[in-house]
C-alpha positions as CSV (number, residue, x, y, z in Angstrom):
1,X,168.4,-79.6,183.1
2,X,170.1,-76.6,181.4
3,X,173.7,-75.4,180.7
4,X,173.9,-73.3,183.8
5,X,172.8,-76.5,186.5
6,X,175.1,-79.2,184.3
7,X,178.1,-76.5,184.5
8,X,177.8,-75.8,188.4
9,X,177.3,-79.9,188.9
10,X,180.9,-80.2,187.0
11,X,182.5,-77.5,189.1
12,X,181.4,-79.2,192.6
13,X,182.6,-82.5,190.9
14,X,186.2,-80.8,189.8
15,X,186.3,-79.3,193.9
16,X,185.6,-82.3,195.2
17,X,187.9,-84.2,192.9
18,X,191.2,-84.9,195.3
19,X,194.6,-82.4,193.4
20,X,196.3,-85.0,191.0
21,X,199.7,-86.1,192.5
22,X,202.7,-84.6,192.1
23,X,205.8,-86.1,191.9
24,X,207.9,-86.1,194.8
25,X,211.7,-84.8,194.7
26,X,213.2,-88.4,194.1
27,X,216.4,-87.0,195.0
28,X,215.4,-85.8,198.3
29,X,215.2,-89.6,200.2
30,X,216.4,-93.1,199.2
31,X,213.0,-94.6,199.9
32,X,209.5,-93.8,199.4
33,X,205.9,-95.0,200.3
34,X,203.1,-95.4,198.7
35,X,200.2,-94.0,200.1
36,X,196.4,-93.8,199.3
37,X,193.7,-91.6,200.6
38,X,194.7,-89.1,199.7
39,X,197.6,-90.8,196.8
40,X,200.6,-89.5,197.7
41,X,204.6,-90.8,197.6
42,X,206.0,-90.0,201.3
43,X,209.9,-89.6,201.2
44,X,211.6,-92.2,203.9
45,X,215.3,-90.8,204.7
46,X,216.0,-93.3,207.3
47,X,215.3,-96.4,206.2
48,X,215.3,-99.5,208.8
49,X,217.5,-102.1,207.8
50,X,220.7,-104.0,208.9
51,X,223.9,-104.7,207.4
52,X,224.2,-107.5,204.2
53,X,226.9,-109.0,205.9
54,X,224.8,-110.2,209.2
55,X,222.3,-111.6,206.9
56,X,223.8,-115.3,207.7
57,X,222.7,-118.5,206.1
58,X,221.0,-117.6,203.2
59,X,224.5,-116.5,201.0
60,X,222.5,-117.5,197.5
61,X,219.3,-115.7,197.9
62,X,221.9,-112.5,198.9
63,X,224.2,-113.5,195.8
64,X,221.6,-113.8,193.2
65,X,219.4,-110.8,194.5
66,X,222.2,-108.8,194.7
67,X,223.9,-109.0,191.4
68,X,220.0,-109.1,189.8
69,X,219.1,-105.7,191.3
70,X,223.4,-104.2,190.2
71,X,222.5,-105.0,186.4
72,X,219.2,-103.2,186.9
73,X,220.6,-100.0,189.2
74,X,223.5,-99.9,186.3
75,X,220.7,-99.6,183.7
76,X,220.3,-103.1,182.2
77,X,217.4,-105.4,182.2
78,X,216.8,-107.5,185.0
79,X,213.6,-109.6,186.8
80,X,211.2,-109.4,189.1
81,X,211.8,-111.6,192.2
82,X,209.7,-113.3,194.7
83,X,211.2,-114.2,197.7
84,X,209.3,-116.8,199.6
85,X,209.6,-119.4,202.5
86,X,209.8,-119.3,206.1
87,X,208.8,-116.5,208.7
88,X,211.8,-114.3,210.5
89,X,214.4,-115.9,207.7
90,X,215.3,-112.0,206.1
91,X,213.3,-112.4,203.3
92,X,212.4,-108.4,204.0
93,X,215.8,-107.5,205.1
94,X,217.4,-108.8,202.3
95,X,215.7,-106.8,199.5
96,X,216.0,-103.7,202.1
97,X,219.8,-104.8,203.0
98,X,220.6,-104.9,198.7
99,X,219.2,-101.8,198.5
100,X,221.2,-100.0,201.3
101,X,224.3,-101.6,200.0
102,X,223.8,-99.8,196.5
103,X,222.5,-96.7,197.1
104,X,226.1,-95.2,197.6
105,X,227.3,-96.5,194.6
106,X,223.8,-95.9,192.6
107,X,222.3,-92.5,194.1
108,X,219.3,-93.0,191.7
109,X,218.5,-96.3,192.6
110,X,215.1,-95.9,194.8
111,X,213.2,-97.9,197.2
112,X,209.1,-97.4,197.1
113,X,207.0,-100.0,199.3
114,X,203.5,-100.8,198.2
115,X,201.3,-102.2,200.6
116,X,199.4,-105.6,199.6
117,X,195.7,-103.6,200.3
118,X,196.6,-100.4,197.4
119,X,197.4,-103.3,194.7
120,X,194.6,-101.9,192.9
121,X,195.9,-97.9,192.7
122,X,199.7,-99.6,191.5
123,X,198.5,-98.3,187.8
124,X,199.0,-95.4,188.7
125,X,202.2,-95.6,190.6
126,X,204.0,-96.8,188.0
127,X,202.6,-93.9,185.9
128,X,204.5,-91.8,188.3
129,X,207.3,-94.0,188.5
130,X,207.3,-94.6,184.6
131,X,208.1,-90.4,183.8
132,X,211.1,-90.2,186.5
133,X,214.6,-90.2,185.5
134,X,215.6,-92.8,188.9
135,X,215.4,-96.3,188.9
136,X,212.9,-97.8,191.2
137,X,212.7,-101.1,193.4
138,X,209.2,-101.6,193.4
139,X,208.9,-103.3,196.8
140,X,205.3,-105.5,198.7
141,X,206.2,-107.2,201.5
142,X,204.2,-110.6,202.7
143,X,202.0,-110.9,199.5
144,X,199.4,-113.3,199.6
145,X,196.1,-113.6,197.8
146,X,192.5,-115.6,199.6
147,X,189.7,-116.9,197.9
148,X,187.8,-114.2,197.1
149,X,190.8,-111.7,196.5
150,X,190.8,-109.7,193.5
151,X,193.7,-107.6,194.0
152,X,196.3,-110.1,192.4
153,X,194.5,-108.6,188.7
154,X,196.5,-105.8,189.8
155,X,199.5,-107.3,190.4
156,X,199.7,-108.6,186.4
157,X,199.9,-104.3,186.0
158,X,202.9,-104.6,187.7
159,X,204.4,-107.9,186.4
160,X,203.4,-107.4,182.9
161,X,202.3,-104.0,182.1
162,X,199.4,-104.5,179.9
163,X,200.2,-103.0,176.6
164,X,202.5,-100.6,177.6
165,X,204.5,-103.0,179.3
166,X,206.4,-102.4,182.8
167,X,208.3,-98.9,183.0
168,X,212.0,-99.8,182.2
169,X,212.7,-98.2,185.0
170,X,211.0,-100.1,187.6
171,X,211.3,-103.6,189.0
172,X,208.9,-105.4,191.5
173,X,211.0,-107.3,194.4
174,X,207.7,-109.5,196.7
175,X,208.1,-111.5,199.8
176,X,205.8,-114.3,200.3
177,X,205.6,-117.5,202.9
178,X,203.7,-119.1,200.1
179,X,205.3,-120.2,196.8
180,X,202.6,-119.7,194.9
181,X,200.8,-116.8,196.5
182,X,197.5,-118.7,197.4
183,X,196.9,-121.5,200.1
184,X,197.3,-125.0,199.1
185,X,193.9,-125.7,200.3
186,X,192.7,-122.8,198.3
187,X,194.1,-124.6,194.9
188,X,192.8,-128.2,195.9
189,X,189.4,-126.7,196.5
190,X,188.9,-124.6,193.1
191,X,190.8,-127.5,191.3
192,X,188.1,-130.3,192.7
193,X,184.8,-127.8,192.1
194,X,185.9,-126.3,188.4
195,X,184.4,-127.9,185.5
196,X,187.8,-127.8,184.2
197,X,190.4,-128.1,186.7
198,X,193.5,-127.5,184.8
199,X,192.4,-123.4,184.0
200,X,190.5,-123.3,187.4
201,X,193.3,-121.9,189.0
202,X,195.6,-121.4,186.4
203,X,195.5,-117.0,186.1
204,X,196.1,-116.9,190.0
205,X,199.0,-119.6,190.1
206,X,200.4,-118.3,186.9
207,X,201.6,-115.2,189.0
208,X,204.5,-116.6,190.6
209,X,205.5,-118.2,187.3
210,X,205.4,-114.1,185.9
211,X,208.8,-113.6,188.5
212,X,212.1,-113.9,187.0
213,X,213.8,-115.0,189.9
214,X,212.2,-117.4,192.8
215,X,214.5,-117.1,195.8
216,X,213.3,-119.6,198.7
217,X,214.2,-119.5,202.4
218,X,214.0,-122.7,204.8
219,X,214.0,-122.7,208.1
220,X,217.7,-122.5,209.8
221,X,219.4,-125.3,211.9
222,X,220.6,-124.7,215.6
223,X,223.9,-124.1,213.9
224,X,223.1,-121.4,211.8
225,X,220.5,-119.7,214.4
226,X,224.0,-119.4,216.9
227,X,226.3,-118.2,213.8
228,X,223.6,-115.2,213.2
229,X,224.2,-114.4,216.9
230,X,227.8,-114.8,217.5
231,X,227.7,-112.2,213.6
232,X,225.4,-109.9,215.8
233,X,228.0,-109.9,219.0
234,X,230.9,-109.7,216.5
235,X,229.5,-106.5,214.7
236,X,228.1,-104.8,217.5
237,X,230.8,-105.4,220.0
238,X,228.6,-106.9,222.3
239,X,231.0,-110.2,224.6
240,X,229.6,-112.7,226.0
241,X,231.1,-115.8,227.4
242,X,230.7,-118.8,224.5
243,X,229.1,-121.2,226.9
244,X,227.4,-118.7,228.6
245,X,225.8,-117.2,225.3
246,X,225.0,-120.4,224.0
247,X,223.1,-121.9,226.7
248,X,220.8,-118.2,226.6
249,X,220.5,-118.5,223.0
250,X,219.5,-122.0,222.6
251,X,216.5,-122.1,226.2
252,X,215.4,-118.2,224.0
253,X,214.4,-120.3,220.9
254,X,212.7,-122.5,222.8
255,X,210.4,-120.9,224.9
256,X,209.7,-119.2,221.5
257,X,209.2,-122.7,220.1
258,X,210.6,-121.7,216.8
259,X,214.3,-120.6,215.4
260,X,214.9,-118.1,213.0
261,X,216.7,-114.8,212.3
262,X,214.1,-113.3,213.4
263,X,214.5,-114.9,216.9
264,X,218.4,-115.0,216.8
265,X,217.7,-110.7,216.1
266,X,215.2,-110.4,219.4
267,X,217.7,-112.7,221.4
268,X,220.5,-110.2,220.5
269,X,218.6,-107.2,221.3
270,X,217.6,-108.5,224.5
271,X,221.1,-109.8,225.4
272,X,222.7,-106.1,224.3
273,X,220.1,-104.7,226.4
274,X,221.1,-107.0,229.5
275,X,224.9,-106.3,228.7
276,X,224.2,-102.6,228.5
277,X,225.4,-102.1,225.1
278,X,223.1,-99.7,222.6
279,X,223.3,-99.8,219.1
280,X,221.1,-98.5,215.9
């Protein structure tokens, strides 16, 4: 093949190549997400969150996450933090609620999601992230890895760096229903079948041991599951007879058969709906 045929094969090649990113305007939105197909940072100015004060019953996870994620947003090291437990218990809400609370206080301090599926592209997020003057909450919400996942290789990109190390400027917040990021079942299984047990499953478990900061969520009791509702009422002037709201709240969870924040939230949206009260 000559010079001519090679050249116009590298020319098709460079048209078909996708543009190379550019970096957004950070300044432009507190929040951003990651994209792929084509790779691309979309700018979130209206970020959907509640309040840190209605967060109810889970005042250490708020506490630790909150004063974690101040030392970074002032500029000092802090840790990556996986937040795992029960469903609906504002695992999510939380890192989004810290965030909202200081953003007016740090400008620079950024939100960017990253979807458990584009763990493999993160390299070259935090390439992006890595050259930007902000700091950046590196955010994947309900990670989880199966059997034959290979996308938690990525995740050490994040949590360790590789020789370059993680971008000072970046920290990786995960929410998780499993401690350890893999089924029990899953660990049993590759533990009994491995010629040695111990390292079977030891790169995939090590993960979680790679945050800083575990921050676990348990289910709530009746008691808490009304205080999140009468918080709810309180903040969004919403009144409601105590016996009255108490008896709705309690038969809500259990036609749902399960009581969370998450539930106490949909109660409350249906009872401001029903009271003819709107909100945002």
């Amino acid at each position: 093949m000559d010079n001519d045929a090679l050249n116009r094969i590298s020319e098709a090649l460079e048209r078909m190549a996708p543009a190379p990113l550019r970096a957004p305007d950070f300044a432009s939105a507190p929040a951003f997400v990651w994209h792929v197909g084509p790779e691309r940072l979309e700018p979130v100015r209206d970020v959907s969150r509640v309040d840190l004060d209605l967060l109810v019953g889970i005042n250490r996870s708020r506490d630790t996450l909150l004063d974690n994620t101040r030392r970074f947003a002032a500029g000092f090291k802090a840790n990556n933090a996986l937040l795992w437990g029960a469903r609906g218990m504002g695992k999510s809400s939380l890192v989004k609620a810290v965030h909202g609370t200081l953003q007016p206080e740090f400008p620079d301090l950024k939100l960017v999601e990253l979807q458990r599926e584009d763990l493999p592209s993160v390299a070259r997020l935090l390439n992006h992230l890595r050259s930007a003057s902000q700091r950046f909450i590196l955010f994947c919400d309900d990670l989880s890895f199966s059997h034959d996942d290979q996308h938690y290789k990525s995740l050490k990109a994040v949590l360790d760096g590789g020789i370059e190390g993680r971008p000072e400027n970046v920290v990786f917040y995960a929410t998780s229903n499993r401690r350890h990021l893999m089924p029990r079942d899953m660990i049993e299984n590759e533990r009994s079948s491995a010629i040695n047990p111990s390292e079977a499953v030891e790169e995939k478990v090590s993960l979680s041991d790679r945050f800083g900061l575990w921050l676990g969520f348990h289910p709530c009791d009746q008691d808490e599951y009304l205080a999140m509702i009468d918080r709810y009422c309180a903040a969004y002037g919403v009144s409601v007879a105590p016996d009255t709201l108490r008896a709705e709240a309690i038969e809500w969870q259990a036609t749902r058969g399960a009581r969370s924040g998450r539930v106490a939230w949909q109660f409350f949206v249906d009872l401001a709906g029903r009271q003819g009260v709107r909100f945002e």
